[in-house]
C-alpha positions in Angstrom: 15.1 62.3 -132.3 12.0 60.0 -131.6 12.5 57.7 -128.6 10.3 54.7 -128.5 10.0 51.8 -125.9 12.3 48.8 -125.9 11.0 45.4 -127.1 9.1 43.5 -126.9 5.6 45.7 -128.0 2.6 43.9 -126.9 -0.1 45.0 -128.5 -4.2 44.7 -129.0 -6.1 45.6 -131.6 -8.1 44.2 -134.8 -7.6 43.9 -138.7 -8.6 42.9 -141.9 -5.5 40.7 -143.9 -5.7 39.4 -147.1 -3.1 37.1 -148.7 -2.6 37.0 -152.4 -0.5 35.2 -154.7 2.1 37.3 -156.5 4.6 36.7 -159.6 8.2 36.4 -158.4 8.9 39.2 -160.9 6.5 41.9 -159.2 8.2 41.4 -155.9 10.1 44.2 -154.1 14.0 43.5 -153.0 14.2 40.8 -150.2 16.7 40.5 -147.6 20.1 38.4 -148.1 19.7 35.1 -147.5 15.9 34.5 -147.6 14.2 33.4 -150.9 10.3 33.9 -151.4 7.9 30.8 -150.4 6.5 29.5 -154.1 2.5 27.8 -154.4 1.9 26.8 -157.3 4.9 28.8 -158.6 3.8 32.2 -157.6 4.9 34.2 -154.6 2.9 34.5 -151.5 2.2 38.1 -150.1 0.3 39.0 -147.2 -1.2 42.8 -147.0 -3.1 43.9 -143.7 -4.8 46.8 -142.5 -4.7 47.0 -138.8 -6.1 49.1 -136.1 -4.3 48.9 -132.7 -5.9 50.2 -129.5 -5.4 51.3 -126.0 -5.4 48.1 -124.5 -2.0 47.5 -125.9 1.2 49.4 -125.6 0.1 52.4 -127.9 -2.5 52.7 -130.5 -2.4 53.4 -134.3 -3.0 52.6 -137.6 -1.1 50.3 -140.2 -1.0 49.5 -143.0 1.3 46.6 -144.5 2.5 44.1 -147.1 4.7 41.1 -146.0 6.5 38.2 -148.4 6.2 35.0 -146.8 10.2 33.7 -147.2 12.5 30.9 -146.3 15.3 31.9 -143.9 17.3 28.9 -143.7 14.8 25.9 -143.4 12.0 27.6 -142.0 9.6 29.5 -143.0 9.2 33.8 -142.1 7.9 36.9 -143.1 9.4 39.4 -144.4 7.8 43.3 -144.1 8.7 45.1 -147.9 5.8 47.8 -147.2 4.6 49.5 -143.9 2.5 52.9 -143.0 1.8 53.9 -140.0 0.2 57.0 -138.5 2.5 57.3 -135.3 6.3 58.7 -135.4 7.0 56.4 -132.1 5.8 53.6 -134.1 7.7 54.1 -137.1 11.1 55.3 -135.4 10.8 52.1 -133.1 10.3 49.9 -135.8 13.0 51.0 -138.1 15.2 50.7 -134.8 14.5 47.7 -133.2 13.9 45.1 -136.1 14.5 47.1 -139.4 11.5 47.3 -140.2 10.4 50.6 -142.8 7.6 52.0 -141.9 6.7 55.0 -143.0 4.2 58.0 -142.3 0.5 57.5 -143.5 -2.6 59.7 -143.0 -5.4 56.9 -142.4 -8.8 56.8 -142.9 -10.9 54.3 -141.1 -14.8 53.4 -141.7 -16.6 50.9 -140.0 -16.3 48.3 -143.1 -13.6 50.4 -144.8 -9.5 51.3 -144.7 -7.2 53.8 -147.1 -4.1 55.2 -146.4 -2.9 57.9 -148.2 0.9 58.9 -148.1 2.9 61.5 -149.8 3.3 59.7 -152.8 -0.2 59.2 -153.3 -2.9 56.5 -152.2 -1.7 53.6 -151.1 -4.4 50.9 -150.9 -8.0 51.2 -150.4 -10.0 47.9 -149.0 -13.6 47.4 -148.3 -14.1 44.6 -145.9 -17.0 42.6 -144.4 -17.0 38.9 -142.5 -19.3 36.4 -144.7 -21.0 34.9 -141.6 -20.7 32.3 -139.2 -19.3 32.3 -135.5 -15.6 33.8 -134.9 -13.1 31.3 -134.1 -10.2 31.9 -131.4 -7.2 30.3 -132.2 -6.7 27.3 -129.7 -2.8 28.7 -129.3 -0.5 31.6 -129.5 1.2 31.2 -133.1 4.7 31.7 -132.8 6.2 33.1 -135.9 9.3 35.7 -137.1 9.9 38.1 -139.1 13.2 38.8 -141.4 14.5 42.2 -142.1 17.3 44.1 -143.3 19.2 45.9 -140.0 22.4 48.0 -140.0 23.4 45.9 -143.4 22.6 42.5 -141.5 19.7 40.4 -142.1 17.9 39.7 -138.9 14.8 37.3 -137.7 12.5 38.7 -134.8 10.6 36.4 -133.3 6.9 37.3 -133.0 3.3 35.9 -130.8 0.0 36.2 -131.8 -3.2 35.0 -130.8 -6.9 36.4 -130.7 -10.4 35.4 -132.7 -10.4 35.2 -136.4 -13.5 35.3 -139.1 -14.0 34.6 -142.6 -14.7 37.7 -145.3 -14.9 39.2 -148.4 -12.8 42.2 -149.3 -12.5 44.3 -152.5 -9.1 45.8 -152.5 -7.7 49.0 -154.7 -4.3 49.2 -155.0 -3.0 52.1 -157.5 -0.6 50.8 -160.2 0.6 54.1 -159.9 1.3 54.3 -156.2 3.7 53.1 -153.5 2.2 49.7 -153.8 1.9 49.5 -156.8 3.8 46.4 -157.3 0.9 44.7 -156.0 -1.8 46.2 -158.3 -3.2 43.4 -160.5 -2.2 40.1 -158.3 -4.7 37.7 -157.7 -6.2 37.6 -153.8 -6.8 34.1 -152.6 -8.1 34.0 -149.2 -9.6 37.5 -147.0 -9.5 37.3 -143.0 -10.7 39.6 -140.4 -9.1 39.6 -137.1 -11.4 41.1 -134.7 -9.8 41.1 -131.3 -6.3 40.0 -131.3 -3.1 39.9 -128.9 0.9 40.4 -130.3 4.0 40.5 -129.0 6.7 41.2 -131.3 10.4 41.1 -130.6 12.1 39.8 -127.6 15.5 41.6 -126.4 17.0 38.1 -128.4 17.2 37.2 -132.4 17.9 34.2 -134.1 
């Protein structure tokens, strides 16, 4: 049995997100008691690729995809699809916050991402910022996220802070793969987060 540390994880690291909007059809199962966030009708998904580091509490690679839902009044996100490349990572997340990450074999250029699981490819993204200075968020945004834990839907609270940029990104995401669901949806806005902080969970959850 993997042991992993207690909450919360604070972490460093970078990434490239992308946030896209997706049919209400396409989506994956959500947890009882949260209902997708709608613009313009469609389903808003977030996908990242994220390289943590050293600085933090342990590094790896992720990849993931994350509904943005309504739990109660307020607004959350909610983690359908996650690879990582560390068993401590993935045993601690399924533990602590049901959250079900799963093994991935990563491989990471200086522009590019793929992860490649047992069921095939995943995602592939090719990533570059479209100019201008970085800009660090003025604040640490407080945010949660809402899983499925022991048969109980839980919210987990979540901090993150750091420098954000502008980019362009070309994604592939096999209609054939574990992801597939998200082959075909229309990206809207492409972010790279060069150095950023994150502390996720908090011993409490609400």
């Amino acid at each position: 049995m993997t042991t992993y540390p207690p909450e919360p994880w604070d972490l460093r690291g970078n990434g490239a997100i992308t946030v896209w909007h997706v049919d209400h059809d396409r989506l994956p199962i959500l947890p009882k008691g949260t209902r997708p966030l709608t613009v313009a009708g469609r389903a808003v998904v977030a996908t990242a690729f994220v390289r943590y580091d050293e600085r933090g509490l342990m590094g790896y690679h992720e990849l993931l995809a994350a509904v943005v839902v309504r739990h109660g009044l307020r607004p959350a996100l909610s983690i359908t699809d996650i690879w990582v490349d560390s068993e401590v990572s993935m045993a601690g997340g399924r533990g602590l916050w049901g959250i079900p990450k799963q093994m991935a074999t990563f491989d990471v250029g200086y522009r590019s991402w793929s992860a490649e699981t047992p069921e095939g490819v995943a995602a592939t993204a090719e990533v570059e910022p479209t100019g201008g200075p970085d800009l660090r968020l003025p604040i640490t945004l407080p945010g949660r996220v809402v899983q499925t834990l022991a048969g109980r839907t839980v919210a987990s609270r979540i901090r993150a802070g750091g420098r954000v940029r502008r980019a362009r990104a070309t994604w592939d995401v096999p209609a054939d793969g574990p992801l597939g669901w998200l082959a075909g949806a229309s990206p809207m806005v492409h972010v790279l987060a060069p150095d950023f902080a994150m502390a996720f969970g908090s011993g409490t959850r609400r």
